[in-house]
Backbone as XML, in Angstrom:
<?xml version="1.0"?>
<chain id="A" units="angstrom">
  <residue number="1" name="UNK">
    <atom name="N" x="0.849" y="-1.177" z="0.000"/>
    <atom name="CA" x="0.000" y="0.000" z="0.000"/>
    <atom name="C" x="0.885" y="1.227" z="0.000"/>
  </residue>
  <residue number="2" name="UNK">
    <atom name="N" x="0.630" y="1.870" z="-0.885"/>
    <atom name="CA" x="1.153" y="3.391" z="-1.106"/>
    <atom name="C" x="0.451" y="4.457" z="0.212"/>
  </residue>
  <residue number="3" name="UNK">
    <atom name="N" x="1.907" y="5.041" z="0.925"/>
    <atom name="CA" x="1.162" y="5.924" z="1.485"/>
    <atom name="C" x="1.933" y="7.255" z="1.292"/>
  </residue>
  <residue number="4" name="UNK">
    <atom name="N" x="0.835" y="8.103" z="0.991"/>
    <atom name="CA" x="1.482" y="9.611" z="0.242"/>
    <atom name="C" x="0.997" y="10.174" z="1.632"/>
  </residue>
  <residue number="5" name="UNK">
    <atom name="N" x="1.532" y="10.971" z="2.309"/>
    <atom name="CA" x="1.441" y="12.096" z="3.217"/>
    <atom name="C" x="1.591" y="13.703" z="2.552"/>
  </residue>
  <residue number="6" name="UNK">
    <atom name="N" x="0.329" y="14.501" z="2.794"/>
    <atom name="CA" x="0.375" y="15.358" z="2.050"/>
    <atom name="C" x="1.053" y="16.396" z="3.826"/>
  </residue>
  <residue number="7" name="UNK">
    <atom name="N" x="2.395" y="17.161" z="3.524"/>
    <atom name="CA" x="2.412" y="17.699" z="4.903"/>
    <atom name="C" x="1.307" y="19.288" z="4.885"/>
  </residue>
  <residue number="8" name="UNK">
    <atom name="N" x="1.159" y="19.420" z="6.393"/>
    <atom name="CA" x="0.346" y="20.461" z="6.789"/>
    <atom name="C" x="0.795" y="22.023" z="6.286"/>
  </residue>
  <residue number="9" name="UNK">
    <atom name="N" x="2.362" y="22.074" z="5.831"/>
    <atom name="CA" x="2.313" y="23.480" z="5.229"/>
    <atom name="C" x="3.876" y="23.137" z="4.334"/>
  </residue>
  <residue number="10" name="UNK">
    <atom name="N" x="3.614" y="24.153" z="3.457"/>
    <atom name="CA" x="5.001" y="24.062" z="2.800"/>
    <atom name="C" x="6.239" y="24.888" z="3.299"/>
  </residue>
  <residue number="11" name="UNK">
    <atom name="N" x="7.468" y="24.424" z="3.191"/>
    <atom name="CA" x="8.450" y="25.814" z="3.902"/>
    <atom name="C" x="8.098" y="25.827" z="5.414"/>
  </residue>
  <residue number="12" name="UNK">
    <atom name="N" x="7.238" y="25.955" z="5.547"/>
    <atom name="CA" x="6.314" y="26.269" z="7.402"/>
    <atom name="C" x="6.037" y="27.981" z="7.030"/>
  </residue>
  <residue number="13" name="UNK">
    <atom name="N" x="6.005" y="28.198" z="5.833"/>
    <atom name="CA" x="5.232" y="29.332" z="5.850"/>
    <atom name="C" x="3.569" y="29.313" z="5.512"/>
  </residue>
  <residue number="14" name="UNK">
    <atom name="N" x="3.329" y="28.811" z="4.210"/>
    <atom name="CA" x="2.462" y="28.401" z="3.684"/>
    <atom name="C" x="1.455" y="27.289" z="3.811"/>
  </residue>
  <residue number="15" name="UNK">
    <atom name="N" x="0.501" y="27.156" z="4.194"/>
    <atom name="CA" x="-0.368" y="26.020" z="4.865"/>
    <atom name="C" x="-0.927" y="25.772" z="3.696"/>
  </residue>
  <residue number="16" name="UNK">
    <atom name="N" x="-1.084" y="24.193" z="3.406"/>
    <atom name="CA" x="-1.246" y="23.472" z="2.289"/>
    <atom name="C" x="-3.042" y="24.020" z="1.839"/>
  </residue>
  <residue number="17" name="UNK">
    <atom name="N" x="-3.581" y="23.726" z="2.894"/>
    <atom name="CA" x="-4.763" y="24.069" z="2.677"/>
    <atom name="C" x="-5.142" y="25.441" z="1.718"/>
  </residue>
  <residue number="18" name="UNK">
    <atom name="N" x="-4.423" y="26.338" z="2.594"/>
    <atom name="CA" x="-4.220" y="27.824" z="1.404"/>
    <atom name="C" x="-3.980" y="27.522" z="0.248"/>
  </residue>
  <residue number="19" name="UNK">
    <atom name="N" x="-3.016" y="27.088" z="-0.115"/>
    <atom name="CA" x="-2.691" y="26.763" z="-1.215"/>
    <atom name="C" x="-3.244" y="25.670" z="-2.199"/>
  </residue>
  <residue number="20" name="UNK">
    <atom name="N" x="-4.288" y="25.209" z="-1.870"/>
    <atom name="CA" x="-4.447" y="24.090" z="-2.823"/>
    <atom name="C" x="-6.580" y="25.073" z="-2.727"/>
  </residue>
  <residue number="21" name="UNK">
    <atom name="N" x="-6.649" y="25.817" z="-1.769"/>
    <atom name="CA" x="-7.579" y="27.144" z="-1.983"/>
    <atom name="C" x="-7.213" y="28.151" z="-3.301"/>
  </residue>
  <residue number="22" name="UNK">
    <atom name="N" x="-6.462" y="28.538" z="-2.939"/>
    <atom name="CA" x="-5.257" y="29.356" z="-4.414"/>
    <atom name="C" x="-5.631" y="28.640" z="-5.814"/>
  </residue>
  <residue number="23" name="UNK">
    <atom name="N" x="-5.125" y="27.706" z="-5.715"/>
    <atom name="CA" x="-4.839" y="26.848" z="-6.976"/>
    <atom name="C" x="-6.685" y="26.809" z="-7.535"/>
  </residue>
  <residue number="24" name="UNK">
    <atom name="N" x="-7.415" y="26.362" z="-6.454"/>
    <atom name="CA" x="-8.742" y="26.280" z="-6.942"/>
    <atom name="C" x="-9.587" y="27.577" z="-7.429"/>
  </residue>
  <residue number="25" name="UNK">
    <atom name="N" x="-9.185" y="28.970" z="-6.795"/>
    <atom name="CA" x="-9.595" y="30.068" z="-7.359"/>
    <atom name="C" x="-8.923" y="30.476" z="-8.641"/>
  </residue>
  <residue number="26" name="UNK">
    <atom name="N" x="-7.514" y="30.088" z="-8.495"/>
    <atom name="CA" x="-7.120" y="30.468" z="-9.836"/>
    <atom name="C" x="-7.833" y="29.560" z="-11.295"/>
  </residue>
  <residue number="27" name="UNK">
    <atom name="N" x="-7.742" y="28.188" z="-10.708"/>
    <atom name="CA" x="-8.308" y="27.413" z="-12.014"/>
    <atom name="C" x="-9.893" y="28.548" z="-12.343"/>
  </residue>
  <residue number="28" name="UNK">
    <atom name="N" x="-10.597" y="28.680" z="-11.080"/>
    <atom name="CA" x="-11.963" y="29.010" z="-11.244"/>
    <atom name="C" x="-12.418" y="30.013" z="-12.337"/>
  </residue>
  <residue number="29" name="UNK">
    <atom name="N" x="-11.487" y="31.197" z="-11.759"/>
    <atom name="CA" x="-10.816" y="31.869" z="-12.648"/>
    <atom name="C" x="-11.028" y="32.259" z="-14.107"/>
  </residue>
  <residue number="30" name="UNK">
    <atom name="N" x="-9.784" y="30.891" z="-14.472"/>
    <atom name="CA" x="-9.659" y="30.325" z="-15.942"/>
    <atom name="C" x="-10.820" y="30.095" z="-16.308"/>
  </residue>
  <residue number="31" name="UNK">
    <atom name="N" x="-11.729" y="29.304" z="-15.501"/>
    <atom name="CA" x="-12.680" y="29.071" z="-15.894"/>
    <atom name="C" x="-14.201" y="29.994" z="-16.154"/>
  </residue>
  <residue number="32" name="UNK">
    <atom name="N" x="-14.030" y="30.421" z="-15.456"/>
    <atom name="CA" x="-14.617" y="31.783" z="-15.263"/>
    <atom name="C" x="-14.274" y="32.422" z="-16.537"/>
  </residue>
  <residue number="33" name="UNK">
    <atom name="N" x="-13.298" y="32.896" z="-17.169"/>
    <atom name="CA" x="-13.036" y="33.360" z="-17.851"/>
    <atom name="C" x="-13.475" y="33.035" z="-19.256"/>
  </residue>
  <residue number="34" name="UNK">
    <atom name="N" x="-13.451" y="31.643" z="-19.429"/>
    <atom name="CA" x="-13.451" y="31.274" z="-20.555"/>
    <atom name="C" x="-15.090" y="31.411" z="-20.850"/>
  </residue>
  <residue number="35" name="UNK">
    <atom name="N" x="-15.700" y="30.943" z="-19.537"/>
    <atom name="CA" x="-17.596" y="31.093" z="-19.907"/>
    <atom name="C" x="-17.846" y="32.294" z="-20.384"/>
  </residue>
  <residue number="36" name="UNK">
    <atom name="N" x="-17.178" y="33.624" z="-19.455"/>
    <atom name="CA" x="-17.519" y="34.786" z="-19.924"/>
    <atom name="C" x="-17.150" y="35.056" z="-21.216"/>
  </residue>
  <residue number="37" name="UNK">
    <atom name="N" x="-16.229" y="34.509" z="-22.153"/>
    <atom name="CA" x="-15.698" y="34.682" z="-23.271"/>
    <atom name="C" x="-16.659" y="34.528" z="-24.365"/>
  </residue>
  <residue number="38" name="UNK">
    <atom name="N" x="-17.331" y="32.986" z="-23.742"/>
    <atom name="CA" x="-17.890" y="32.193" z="-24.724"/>
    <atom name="C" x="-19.671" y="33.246" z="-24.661"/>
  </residue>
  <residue number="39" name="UNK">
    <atom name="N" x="-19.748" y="33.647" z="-23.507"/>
    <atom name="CA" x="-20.960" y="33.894" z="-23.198"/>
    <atom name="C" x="-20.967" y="35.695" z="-23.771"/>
  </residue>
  <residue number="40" name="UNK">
    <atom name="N" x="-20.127" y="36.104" z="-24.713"/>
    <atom name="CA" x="-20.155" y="37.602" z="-24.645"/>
    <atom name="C" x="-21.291" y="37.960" z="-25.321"/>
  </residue>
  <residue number="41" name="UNK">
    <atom name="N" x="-21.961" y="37.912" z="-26.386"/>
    <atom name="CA" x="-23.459" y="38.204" z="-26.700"/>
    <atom name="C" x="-24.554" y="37.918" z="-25.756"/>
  </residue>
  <residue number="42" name="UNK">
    <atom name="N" x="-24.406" y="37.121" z="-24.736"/>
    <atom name="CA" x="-25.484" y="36.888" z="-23.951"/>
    <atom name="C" x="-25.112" y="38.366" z="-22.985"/>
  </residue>
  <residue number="43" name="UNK">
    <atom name="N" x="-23.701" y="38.345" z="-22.706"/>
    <atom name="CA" x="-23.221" y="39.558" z="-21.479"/>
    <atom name="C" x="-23.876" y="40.815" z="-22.228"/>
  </residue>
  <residue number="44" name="UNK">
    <atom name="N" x="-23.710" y="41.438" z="-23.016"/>
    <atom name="CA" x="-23.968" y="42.545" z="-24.377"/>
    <atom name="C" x="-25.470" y="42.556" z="-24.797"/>
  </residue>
  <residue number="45" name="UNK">
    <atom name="N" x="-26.487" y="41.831" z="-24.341"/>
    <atom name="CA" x="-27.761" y="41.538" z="-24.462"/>
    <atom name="C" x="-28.267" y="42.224" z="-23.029"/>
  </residue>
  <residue number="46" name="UNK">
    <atom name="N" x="-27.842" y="41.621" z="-22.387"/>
    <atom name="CA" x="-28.319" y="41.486" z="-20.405"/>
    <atom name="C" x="-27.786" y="43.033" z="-20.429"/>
  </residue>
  <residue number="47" name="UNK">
    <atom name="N" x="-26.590" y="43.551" z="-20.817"/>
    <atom name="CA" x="-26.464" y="44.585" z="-19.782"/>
    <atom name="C" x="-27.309" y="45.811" z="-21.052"/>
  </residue>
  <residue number="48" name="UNK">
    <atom name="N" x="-27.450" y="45.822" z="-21.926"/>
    <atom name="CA" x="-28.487" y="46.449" z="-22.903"/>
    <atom name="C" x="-29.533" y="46.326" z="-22.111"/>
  </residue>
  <residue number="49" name="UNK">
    <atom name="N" x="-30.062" y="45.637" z="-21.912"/>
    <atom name="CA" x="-31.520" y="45.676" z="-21.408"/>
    <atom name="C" x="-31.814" y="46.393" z="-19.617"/>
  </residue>
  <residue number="50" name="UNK">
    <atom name="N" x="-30.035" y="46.101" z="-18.849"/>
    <atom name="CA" x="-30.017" y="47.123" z="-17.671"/>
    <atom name="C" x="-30.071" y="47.964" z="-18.250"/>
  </residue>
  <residue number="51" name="UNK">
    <atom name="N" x="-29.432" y="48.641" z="-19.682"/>
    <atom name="CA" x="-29.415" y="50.114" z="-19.564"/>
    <atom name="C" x="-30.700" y="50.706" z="-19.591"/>
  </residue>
  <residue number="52" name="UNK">
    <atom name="N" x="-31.525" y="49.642" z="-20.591"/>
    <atom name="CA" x="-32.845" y="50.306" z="-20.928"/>
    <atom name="C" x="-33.136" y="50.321" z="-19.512"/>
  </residue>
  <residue number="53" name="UNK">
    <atom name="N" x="-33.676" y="49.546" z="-18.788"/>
    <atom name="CA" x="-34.296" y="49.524" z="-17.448"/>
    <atom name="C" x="-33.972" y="50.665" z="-16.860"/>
  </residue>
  <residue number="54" name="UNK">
    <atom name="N" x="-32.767" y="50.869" z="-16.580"/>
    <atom name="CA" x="-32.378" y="51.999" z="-15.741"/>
    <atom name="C" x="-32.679" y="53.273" z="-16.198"/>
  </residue>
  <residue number="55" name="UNK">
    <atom name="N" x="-32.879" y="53.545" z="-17.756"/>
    <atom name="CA" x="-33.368" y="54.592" z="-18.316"/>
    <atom name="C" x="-34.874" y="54.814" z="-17.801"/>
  </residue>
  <residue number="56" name="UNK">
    <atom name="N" x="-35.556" y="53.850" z="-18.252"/>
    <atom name="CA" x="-37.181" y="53.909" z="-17.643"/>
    <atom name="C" x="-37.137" y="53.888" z="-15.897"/>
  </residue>
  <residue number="57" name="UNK">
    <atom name="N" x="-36.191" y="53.246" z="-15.033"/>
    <atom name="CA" x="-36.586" y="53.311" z="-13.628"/>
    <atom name="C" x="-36.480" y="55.166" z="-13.745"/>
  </residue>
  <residue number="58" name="UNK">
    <atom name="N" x="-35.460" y="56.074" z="-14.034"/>
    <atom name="CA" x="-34.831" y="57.037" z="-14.285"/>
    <atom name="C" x="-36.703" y="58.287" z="-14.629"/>
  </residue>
  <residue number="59" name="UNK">
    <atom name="N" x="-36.590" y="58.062" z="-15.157"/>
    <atom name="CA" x="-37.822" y="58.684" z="-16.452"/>
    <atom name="C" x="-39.167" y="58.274" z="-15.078"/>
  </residue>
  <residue number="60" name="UNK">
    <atom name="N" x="-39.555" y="57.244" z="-14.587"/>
    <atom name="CA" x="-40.425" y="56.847" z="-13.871"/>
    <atom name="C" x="-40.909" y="57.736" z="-12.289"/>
  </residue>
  <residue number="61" name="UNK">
    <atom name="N" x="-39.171" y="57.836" z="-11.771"/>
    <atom name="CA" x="-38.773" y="58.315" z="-10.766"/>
    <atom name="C" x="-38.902" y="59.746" z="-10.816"/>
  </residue>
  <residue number="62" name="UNK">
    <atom name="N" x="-38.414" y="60.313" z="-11.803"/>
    <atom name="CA" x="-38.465" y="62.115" z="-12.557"/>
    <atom name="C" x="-40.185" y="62.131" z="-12.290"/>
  </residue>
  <residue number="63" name="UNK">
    <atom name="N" x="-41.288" y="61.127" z="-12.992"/>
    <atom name="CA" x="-42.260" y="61.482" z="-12.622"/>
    <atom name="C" x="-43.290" y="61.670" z="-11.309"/>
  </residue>
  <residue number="64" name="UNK">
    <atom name="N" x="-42.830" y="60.954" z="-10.813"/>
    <atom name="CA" x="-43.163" y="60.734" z="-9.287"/>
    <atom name="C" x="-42.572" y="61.791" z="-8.583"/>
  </residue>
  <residue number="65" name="UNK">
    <atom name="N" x="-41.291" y="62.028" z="-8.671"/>
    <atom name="CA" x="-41.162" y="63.279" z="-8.009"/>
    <atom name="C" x="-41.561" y="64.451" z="-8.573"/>
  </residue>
  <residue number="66" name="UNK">
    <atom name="N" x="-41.742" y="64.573" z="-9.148"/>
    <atom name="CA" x="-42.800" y="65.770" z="-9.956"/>
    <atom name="C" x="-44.654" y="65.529" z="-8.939"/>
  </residue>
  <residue number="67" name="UNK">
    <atom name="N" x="-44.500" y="64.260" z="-9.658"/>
    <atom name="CA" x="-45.767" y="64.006" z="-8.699"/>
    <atom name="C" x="-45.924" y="64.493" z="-7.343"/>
  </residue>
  <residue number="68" name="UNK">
    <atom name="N" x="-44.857" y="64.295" z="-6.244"/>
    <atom name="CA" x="-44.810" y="64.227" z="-4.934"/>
    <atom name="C" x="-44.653" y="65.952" z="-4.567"/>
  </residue>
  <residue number="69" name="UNK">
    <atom name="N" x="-43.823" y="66.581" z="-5.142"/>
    <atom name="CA" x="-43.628" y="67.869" z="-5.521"/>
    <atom name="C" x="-44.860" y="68.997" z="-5.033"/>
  </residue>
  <residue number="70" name="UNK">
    <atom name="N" x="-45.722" y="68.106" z="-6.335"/>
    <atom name="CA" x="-47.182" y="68.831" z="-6.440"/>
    <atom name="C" x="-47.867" y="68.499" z="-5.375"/>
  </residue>
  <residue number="71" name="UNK">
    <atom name="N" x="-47.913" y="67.542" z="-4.784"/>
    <atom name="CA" x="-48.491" y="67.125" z="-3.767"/>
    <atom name="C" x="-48.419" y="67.745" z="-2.084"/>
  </residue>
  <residue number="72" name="UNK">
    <atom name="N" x="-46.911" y="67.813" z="-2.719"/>
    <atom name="CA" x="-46.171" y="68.401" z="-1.114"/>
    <atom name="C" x="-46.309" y="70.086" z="-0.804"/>
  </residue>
  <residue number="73" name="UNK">
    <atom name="N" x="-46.280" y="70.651" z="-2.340"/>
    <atom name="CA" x="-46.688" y="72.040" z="-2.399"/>
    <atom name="C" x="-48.137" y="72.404" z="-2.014"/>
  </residue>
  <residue number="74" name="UNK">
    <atom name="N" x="-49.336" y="71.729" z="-2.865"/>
    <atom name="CA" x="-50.612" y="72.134" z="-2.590"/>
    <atom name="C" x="-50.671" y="72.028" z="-0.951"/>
  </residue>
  <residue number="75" name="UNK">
    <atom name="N" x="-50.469" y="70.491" z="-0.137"/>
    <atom name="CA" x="-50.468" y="70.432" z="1.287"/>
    <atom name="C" x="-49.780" y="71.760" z="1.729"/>
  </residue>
  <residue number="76" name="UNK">
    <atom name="N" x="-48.641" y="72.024" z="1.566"/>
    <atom name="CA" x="-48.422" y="73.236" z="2.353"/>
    <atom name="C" x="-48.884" y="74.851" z="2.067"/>
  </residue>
  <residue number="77" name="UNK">
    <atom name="N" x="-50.162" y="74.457" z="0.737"/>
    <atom name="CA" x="-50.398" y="75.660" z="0.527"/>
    <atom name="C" x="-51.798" y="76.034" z="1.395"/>
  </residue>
  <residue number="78" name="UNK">
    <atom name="N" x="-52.289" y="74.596" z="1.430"/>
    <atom name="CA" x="-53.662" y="74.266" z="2.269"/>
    <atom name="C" x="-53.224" y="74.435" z="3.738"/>
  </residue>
  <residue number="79" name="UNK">
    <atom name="N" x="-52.109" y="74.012" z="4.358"/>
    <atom name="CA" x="-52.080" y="74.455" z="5.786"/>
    <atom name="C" x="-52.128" y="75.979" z="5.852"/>
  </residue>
  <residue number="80" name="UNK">
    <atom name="N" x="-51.162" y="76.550" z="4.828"/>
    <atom name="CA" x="-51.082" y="77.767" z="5.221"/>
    <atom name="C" x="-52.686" y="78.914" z="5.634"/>
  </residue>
  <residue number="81" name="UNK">
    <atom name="N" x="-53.235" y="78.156" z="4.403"/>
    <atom name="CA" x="-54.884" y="78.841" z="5.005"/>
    <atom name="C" x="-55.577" y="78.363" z="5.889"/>
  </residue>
  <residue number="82" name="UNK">
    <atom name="N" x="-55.357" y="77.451" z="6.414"/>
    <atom name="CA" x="-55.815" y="77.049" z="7.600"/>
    <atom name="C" x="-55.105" y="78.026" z="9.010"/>
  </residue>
  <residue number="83" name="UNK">
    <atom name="N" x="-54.066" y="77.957" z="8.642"/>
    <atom name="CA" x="-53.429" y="78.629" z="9.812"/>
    <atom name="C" x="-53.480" y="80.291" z="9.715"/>
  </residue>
  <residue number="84" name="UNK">
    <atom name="N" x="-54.070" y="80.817" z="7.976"/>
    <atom name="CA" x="-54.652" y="82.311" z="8.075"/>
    <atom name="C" x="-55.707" y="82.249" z="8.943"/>
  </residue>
  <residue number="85" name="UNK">
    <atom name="N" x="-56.937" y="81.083" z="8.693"/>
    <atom name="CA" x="-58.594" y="80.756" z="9.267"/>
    <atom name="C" x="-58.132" y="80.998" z="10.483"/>
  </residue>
  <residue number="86" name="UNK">
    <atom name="N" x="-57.369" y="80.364" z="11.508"/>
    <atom name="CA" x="-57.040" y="80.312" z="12.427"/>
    <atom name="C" x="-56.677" y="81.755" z="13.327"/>
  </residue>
  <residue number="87" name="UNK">
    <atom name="N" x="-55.627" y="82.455" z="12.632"/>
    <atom name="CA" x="-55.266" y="83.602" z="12.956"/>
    <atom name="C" x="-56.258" y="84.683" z="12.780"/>
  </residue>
  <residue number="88" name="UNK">
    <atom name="N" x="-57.422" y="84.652" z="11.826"/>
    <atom name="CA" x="-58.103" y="85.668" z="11.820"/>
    <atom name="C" x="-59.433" y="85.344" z="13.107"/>
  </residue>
  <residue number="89" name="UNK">
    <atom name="N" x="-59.407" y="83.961" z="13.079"/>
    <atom name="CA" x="-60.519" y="83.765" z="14.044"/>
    <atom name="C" x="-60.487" y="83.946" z="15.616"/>
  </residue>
  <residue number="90" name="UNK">
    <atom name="N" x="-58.974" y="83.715" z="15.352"/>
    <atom name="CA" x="-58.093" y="84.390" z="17.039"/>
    <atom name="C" x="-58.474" y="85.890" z="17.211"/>
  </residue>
  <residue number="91" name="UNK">
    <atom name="N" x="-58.112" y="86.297" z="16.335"/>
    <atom name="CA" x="-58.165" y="88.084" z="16.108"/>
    <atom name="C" x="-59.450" y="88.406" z="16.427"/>
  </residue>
  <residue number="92" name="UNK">
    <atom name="N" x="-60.435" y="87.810" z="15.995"/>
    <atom name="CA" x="-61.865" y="88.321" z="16.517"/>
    <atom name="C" x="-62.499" y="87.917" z="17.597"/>
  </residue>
  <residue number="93" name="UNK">
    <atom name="N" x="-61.590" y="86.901" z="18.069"/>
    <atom name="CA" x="-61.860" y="86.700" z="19.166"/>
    <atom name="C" x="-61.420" y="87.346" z="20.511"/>
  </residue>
  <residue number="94" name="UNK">
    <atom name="N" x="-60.175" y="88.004" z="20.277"/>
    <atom name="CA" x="-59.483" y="89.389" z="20.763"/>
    <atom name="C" x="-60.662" y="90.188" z="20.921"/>
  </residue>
  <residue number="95" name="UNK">
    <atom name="N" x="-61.064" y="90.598" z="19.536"/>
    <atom name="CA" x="-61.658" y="91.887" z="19.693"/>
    <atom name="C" x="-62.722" y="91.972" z="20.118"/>
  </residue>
  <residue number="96" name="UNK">
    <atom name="N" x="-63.530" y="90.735" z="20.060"/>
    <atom name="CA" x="-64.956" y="90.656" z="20.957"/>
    <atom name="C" x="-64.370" y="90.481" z="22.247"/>
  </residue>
  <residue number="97" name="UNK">
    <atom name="N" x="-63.465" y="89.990" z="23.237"/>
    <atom name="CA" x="-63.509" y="90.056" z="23.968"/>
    <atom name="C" x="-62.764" y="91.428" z="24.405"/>
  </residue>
  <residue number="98" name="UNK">
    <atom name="N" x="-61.939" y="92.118" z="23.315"/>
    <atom name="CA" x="-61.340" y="93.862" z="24.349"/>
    <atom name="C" x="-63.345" y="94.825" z="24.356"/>
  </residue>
  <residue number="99" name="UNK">
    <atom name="N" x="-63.960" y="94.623" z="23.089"/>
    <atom name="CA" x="-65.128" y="95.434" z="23.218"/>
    <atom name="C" x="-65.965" y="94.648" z="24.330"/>
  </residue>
  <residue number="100" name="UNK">
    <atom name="N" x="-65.954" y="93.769" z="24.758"/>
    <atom name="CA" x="-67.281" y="93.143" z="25.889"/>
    <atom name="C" x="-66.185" y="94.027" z="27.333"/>
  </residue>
  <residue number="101" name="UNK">
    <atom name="N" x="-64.861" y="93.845" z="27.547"/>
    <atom name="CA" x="-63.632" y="94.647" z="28.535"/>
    <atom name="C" x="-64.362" y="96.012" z="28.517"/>
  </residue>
  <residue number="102" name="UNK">
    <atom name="N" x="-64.332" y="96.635" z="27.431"/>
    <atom name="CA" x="-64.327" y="98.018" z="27.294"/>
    <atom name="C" x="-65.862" y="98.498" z="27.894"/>
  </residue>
  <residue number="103" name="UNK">
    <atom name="N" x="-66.689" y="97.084" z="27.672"/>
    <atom name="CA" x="-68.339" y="97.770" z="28.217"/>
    <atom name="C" x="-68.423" y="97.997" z="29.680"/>
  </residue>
  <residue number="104" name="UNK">
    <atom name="N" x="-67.579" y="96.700" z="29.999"/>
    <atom name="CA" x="-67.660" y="96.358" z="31.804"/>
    <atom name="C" x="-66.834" y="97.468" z="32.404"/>
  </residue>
</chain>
């Protein structure tokens, strides 16, 4: 029986494990590489169609905030008269009560 002992590091710097990690990212890599090679019209398709997307999320978003805009303006144009209603109804309420002061 053959017995191969693989030791725990090389040198005693390098731990085998790392290294045979290494070796497997690098092949991956290669490999990696070569799909993306083979796959370049599919890559050139996919990211065409992010661009479109991102153009329309883009264009979608412009409208909505336009939307929200209008929304956020009228609300603060509607408090503001509420808070005139308010102030004028205070005011007469002042003044009926300095003229009822002024009778007593």
């Amino acid at each position: 029986m053959l017995n191969l002992s693989i030791p725990s590091s090389i040198g005693g710097c390098i731990s085998t494990n790392m290294m045979l990690y290494g070796f497997g990212a690098l092949a991956g890599l290669v490999v990696l590489g070569k799909l993306m090679r083979d796959s370049r019209p599919i890559l050139v398709s996919a990211t065409k169609e992010v661009i479109a997307f991102q153009q329309w999320l883009s264009g979608r978003l412009e409208e909505n905030k336009e939307y929200w805009e209008d929304v956020v303006s009228e609300a603060k144009h509607l408090y503001r008269l509420e808070v005139e209603k308010k102030l004028e109804i205070l005011q007469k309420q002042q003044e009926i009560l300095q003229k009822i002061k002024d009778r007593i």
